[in-house]
C-alpha positions as CSV (number, residue, x, y, z in Angstrom):
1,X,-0.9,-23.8,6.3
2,X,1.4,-24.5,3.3
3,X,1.2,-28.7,1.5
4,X,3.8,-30.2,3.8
5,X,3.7,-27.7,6.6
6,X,5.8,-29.4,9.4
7,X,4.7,-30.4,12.7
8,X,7.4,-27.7,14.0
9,X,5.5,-24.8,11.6
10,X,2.3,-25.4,12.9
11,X,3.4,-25.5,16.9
12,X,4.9,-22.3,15.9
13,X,1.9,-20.8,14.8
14,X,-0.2,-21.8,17.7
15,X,2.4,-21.0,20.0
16,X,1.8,-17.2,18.7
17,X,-1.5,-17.1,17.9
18,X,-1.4,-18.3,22.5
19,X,1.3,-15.1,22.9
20,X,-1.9,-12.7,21.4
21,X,-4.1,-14.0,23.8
22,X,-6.0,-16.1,21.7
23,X,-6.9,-19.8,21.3
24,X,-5.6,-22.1,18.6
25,X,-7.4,-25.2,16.9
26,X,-5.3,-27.3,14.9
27,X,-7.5,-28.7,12.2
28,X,-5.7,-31.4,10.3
29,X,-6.8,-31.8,6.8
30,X,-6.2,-34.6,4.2
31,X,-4.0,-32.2,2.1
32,X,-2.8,-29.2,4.8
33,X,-3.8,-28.1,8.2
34,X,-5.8,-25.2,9.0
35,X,-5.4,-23.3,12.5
36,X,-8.5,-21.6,13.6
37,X,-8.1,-18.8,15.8
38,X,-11.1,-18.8,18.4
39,X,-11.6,-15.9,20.7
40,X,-10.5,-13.4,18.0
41,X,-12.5,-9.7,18.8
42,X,-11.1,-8.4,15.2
43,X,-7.9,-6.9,16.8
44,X,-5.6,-9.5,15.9
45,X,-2.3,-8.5,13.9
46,X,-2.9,-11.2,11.1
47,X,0.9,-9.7,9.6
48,X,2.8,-11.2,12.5
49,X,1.0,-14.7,11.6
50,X,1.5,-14.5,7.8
51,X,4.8,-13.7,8.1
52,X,5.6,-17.3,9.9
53,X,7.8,-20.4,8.2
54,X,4.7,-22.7,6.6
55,X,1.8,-20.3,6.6
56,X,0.0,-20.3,3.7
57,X,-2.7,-17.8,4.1
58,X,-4.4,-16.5,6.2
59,X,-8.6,-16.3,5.9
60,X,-10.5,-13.6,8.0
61,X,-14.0,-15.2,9.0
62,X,-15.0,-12.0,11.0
63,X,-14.5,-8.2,10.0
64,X,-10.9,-6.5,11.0
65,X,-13.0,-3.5,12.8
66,X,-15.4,-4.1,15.4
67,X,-17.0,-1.4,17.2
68,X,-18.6,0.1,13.9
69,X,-19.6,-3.3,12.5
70,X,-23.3,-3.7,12.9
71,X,-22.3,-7.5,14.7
72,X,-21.6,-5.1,17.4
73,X,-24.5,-3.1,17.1
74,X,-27.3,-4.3,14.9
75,X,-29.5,-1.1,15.1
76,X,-29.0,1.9,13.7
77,X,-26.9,5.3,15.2
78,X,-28.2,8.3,14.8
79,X,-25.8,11.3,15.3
80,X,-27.4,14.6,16.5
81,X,-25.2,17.3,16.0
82,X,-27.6,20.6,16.8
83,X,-31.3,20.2,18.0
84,X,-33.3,18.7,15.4
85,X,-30.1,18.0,12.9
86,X,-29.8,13.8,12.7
87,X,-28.3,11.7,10.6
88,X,-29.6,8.0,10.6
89,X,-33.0,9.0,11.3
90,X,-36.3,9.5,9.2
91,X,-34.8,13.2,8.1
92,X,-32.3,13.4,5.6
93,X,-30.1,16.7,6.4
94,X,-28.4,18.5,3.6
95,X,-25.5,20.8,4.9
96,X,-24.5,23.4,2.0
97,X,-22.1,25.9,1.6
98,X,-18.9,27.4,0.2
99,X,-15.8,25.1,-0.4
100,X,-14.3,28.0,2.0
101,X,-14.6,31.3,4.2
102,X,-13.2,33.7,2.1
103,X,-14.8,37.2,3.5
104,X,-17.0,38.0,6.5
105,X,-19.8,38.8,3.5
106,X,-19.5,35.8,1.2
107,X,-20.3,33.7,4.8
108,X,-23.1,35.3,5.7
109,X,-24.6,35.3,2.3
110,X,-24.5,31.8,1.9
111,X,-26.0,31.2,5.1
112,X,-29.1,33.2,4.3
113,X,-29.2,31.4,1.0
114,X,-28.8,28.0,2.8
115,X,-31.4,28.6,5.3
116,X,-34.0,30.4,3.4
117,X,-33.7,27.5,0.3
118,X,-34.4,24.7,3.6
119,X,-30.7,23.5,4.2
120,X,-30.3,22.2,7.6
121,X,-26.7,22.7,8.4
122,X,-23.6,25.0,6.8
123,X,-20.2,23.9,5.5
124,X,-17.4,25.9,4.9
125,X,-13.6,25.6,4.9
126,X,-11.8,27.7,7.9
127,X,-8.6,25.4,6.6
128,X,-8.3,23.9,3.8
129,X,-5.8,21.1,2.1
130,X,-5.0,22.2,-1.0
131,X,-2.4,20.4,-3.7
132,X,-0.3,23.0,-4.7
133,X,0.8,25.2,-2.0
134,X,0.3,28.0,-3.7
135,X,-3.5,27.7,-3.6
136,X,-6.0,29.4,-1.0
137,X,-5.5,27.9,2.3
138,X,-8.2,29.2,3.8
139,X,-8.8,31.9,6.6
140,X,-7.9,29.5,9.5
141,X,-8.7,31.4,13.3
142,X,-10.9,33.9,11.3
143,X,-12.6,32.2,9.3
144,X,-13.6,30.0,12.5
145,X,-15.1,33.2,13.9
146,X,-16.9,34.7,10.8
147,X,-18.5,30.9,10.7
148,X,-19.7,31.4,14.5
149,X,-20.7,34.8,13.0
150,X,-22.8,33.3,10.4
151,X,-24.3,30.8,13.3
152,X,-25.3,33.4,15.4
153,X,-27.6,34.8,12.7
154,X,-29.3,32.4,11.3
155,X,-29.3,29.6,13.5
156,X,-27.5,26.9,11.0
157,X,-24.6,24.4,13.0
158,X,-22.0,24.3,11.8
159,X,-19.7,21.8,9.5
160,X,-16.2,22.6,9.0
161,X,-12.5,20.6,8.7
162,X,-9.9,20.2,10.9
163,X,-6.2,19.2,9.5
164,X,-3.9,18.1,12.5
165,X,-4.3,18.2,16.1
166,X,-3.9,21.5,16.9
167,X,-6.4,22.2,14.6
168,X,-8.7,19.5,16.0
169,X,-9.1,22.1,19.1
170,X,-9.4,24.6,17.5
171,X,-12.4,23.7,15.0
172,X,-14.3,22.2,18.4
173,X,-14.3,25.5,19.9
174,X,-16.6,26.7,17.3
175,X,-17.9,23.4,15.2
176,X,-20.9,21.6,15.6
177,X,-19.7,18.6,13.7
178,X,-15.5,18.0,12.8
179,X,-15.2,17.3,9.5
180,X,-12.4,15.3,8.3
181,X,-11.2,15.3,5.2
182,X,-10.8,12.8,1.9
183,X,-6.9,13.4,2.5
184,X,-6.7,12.9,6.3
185,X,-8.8,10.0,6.4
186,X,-5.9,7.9,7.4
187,X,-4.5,10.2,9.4
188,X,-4.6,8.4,12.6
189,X,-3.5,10.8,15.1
190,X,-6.0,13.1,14.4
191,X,-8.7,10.1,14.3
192,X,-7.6,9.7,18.1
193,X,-7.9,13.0,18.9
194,X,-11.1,13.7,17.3
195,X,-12.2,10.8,19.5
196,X,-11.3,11.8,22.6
197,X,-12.6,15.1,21.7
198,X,-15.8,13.9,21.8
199,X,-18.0,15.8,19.1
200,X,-19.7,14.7,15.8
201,X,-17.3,14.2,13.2
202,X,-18.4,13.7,9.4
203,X,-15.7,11.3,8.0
204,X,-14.7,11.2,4.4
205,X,-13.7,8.5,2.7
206,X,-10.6,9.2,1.0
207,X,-9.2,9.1,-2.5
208,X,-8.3,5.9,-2.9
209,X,-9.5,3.9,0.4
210,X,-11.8,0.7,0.7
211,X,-14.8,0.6,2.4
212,X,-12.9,-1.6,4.7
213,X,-10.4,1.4,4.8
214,X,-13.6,3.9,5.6
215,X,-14.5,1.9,8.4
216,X,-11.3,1.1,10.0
217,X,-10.5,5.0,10.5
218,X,-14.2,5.1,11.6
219,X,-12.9,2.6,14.4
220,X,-10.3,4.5,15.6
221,X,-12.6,7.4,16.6
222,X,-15.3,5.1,18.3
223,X,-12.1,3.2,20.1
224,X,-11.5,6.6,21.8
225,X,-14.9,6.6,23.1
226,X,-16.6,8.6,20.3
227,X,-19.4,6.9,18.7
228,X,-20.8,9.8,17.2
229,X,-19.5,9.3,13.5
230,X,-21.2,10.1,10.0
231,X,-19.2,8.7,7.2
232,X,-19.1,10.4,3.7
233,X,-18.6,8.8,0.2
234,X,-17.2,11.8,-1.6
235,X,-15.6,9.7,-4.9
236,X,-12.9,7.9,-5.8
237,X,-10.1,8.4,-8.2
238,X,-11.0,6.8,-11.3
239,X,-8.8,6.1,-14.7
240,X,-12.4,8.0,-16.6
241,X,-11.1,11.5,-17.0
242,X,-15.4,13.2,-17.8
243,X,-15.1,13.6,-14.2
244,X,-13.3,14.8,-11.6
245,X,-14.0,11.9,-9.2
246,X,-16.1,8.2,-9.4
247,X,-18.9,8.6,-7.3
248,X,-19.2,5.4,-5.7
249,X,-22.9,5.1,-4.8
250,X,-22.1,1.3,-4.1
251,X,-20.6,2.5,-1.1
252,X,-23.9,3.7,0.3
253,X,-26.1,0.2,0.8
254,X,-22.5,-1.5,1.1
255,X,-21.7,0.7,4.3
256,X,-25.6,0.6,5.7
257,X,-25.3,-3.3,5.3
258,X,-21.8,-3.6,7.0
259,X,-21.7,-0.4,9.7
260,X,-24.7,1.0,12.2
261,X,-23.1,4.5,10.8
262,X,-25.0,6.8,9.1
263,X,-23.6,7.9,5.9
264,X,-24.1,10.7,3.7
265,X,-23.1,11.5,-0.6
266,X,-20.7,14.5,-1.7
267,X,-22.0,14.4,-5.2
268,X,-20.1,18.2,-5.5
269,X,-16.6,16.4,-4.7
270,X,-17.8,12.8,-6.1
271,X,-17.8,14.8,-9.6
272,X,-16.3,17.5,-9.4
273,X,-18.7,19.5,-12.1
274,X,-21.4,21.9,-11.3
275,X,-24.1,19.9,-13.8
276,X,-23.3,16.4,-12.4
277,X,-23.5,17.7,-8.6
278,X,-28.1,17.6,-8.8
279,X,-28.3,14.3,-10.5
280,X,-26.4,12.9,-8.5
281,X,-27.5,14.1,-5.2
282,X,-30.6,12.6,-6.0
283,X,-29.3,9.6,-7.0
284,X,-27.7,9.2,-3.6
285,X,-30.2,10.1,-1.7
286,X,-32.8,7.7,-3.5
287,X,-29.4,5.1,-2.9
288,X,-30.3,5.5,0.6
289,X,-28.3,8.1,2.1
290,X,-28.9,9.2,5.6
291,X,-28.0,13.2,4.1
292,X,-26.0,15.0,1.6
293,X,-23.2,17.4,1.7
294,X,-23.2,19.9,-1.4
295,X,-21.4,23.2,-2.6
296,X,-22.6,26.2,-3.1
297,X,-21.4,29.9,-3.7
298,X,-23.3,33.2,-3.8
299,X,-21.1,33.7,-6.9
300,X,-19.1,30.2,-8.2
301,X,-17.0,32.5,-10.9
302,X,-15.9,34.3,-8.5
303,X,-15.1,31.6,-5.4
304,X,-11.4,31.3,-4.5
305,X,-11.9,27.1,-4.4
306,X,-14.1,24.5,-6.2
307,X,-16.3,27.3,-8.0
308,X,-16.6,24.7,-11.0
309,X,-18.1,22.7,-8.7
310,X,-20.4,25.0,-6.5
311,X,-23.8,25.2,-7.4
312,X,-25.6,28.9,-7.6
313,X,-28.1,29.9,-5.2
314,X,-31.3,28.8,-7.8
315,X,-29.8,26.0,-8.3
316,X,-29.5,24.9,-4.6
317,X,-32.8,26.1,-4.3
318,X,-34.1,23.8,-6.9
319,X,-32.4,20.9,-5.7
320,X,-33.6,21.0,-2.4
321,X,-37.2,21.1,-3.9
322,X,-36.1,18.2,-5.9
323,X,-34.8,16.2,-3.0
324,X,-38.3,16.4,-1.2
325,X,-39.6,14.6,-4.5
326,X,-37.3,12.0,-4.0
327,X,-37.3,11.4,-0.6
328,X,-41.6,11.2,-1.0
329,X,-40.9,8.5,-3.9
330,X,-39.2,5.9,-2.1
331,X,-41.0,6.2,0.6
332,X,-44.1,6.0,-1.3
């Protein structure tokens, strides 16, 4: 409370702090009096208290999510989304592919390319959020079905976005994992109904979001009954303009120290150019991430999104030869 909080202010807060359904302490001090708020289960609406005649500010002593916090659960999740595809485990899956479907062809090339080089899992973009409206959107119902197509061949599950709700549906008809996007991290409808959907979902954090932010969309899914979340640190925007993005490796032993989620690096997104993407990837990875999404096009000149990020084929290959060395490292 405020120096010189009245008697009235403070029987005001406890009163509301009883109409949440918690308990209130009074602790009288020798300058002000602090209220402690016993029983709190991290879903209390701290604006409705700050807001009050007297309150001075207002001190959170346990984390505003809960499910995803590892005070709930202190061991790790691991989130199987295909036999023998895990996040959180001893593996550490890379899923790789195009930004997004753009011909029947393109798919199914870089899906014999992402096997054959060792990837475990294949991205692509059925819709895609673009900035300017005039930019590819992406194939939407067809593209979904030229990724099942790509599937069915060479055994790969599949990782692809979904933008509203409608789309949610629509992506878990043929997805093995949901992936939502830097720009709908917030989006809270779709959270919910991702949850209640029930399937994997790969969460990004978005442009300008917290860790704090990352995990409390994270909650929302697990609060529909969905615990089966991988987070993604994909970059933040930065004032630095030599990249596209910050990639926050930070965020990786920040969110394994906070959150029993797995989490995975985007170095393609995190910096937005093609000779960053492999020094960073390993970077992440010997950060501690639990996998790694990455770009890659049979032919990056020619790719209708993120080319100039999208590593060729040798490339990809090399990496993932790379990522072995790593991985052997810090394990050593």
């Amino acid at each position: 409370m405020q120096h010189g909080a009245t008697t009235a202010e403070v029987e005001r807060v406890v009163a509301v702090v009883r109409e949440l359904g918690y308990e209130a302490r009074p602790m009288p001090g020798a300058q002000r009096t602090a209220i402690g708020i016993v029983g709190n289960d991290g879903r209390v609406d701290s604006s409705r208290i700050a807001a009050l005649s007297g309150v001075q500010e207002i001190i959170h002593v346990t984390q505003p999510y809960k499910q995803v916090s590892r005070e709930w659960r202190p061991e790790s999740t691991v989130v199987t989304i295909a036999p023998g595809v895990s996040f959180g485990g001893n593996d550490i899956p890379v899923i790789a592919g195009p930004c997004s479907v753009e011909s029947e062809e393109q798919i199914l090339e870089s899906a014999r390319i992402v096997a054959r080089a060792g990837g475990t899992a294949l991205r692509g973009g059925a819709f895609k959020p673009r900035s300017s409206p005039y930019s590819f959107q992406g194939l939407g119902k067809e593209g979904l079905k030229l990724l099942a197509l790509a599937r069915a061949e060479t055994g790969l599950p599949i990782v692809t976005e979904a933008m509203d709700d409608e789309g949610a549906h629509l992506v878990a008809e043929v997805a093995d994992c949901i992936q939502i996007g830097a720009r709908n991290m917030q989006n809270y409808s779709l959270l919910k109904t991702v949850g209640k959907i029930g399937k994997p979902v790969l969460l990004k954090r978005g442009m300008a979001a917290t860790i704090t932010d990352l995990l409390l969309s994270a909650e929302y899914i697990l609060s529909e009954g969905n615990g089966q979340v991988i987070l993604c640190e994909r970059g933040v925007r930065s004032f630095d303009p030599s990249s596209r993005n910050m990639f926050d490796l930070t965020a990786i032993p920040t969110v394994h120290k906070l959150s029993h989620l797995p989490i995975v690096g985007d170095p393609s997104h995190g910096t937005g150019i093609r000779d960053k993407v492999t020094p960073m990837a390993r970077a992440a990875l010997a950060a501690g991430a639990d996998g790694l999404i990455v770009e890659m096009h049979p032919h990056p000149d020619s790719a209708r999104s993120d080319g100039a990020q999208s590593l060729y084929p040798d490339q990809f290959q090399a990496l993932i030869g790379e990522l072995r060395a790593v991985a052997i490292a810090i394990k050593a």
